[in-house]
C-alpha positions as a printed NumPy array, in Angstrom:
array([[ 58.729,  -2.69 , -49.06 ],
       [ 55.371,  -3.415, -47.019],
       [ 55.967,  -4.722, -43.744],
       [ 52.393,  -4.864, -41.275],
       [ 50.712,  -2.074, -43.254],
       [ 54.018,  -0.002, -42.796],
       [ 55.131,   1.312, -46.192],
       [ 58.701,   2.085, -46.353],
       [ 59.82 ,   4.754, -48.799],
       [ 64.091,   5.285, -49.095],
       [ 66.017,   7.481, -51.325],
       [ 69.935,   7.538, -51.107],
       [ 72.515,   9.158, -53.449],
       [ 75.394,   7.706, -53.295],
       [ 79.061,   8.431, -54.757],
       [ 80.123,   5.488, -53.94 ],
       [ 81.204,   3.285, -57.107],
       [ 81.706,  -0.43 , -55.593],
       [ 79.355,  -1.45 , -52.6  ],
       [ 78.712,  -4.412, -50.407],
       [ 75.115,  -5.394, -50.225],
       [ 73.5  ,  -8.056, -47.952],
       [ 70.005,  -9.005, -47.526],
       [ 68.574, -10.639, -44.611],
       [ 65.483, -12.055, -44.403],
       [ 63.361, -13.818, -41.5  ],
       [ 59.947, -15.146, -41.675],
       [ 57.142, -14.993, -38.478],
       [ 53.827, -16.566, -39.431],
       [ 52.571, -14.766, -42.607],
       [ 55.484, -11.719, -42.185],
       [ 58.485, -11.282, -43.247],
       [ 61.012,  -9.154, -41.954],
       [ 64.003,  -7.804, -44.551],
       [ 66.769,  -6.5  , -43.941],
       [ 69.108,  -4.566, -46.335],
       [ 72.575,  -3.594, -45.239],
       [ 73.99 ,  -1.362, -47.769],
       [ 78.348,  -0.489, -46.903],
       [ 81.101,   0.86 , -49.305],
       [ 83.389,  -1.88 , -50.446],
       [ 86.901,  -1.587, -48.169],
       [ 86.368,   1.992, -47.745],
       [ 86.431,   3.579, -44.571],
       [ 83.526,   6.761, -45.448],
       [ 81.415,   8.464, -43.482],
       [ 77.748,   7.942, -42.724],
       [ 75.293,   8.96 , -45.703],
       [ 72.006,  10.585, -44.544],
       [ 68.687,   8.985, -45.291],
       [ 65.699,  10.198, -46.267],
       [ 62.481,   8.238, -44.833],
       [ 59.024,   8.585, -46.001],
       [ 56.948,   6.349, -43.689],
       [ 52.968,   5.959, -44.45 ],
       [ 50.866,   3.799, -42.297],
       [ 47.71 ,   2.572, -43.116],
       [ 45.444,   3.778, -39.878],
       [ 42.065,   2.057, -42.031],
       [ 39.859,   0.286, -39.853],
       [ 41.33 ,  -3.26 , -40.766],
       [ 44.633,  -2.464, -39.389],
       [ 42.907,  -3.053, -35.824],
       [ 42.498,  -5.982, -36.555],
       [ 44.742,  -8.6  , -34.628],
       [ 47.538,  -5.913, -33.752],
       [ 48.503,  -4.937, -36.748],
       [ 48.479,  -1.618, -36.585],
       [ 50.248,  -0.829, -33.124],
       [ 52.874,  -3.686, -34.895],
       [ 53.279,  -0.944, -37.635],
       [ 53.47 ,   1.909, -34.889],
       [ 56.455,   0.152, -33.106],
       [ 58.229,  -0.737, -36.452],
       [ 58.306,   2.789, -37.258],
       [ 59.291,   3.959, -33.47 ],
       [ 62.361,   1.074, -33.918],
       [ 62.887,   2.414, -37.554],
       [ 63.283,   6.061, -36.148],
       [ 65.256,   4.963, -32.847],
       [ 67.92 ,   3.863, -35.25 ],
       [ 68.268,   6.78 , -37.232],
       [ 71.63 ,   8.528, -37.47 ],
       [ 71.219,  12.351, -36.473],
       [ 71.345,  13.718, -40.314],
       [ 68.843,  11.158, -41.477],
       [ 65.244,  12.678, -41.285],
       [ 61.953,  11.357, -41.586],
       [ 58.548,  11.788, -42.507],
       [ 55.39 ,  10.061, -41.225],
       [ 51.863,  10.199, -42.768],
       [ 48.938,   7.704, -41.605],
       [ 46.301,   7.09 , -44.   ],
       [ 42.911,   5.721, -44.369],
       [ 40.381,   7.814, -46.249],
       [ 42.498,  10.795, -46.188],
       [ 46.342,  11.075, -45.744],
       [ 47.334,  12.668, -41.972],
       [ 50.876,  14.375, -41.191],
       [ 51.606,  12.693, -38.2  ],
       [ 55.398,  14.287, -38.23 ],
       [ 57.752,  15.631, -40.684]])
């Protein structure tokens, strides 16, 4: 998923043999914005930690028209939400790849 030069990367293992997915998708000007909600079907089970893997284009075009502080406070909402086992990495890249945090 590419959302404002914000690259998403998820893994999750699951054990979980029947699941309810929904998608949700809204559209502002030439991005969209999706939503996946991902929830064990009639099971009651505990939170699954998530691995993220965030890389954000930093390149000189992301200055352009906001589009790189939009991709800065997508992934500062992304890792707001997280659930205290989920962990994240974040990389910005241009000509060369930078750990921002890990």
């Amino acid at each position: 998923m590419k959302i404002a030069g914000l690259r998403i990367t998820y893994k999750l293992v699951m054990y979980i043999l029947s699941m309810d997915v929904k998608v949700y998708v809204s559209r502002s000007g030439e991005y969209a914005d999706v939503e996946v909600r991902l929830s064990a079907a009639g099971a009651q089970t505990p939170p699954i930690p998530a691995a993220f893997l965030l890389l954000i284009d930093s390149s000189k075009s992301m200055g352009e028209h906001g589009k790189l502080a939009q991709a800065v406070e997508i992934a500062k909402r992304l890792i707001a939400s997280m659930g205290p086992s989920d962990v994240v990495a974040v990389y910005t890249f241009d000509e060369r790849v930078k750990t921002v945090c890990r």
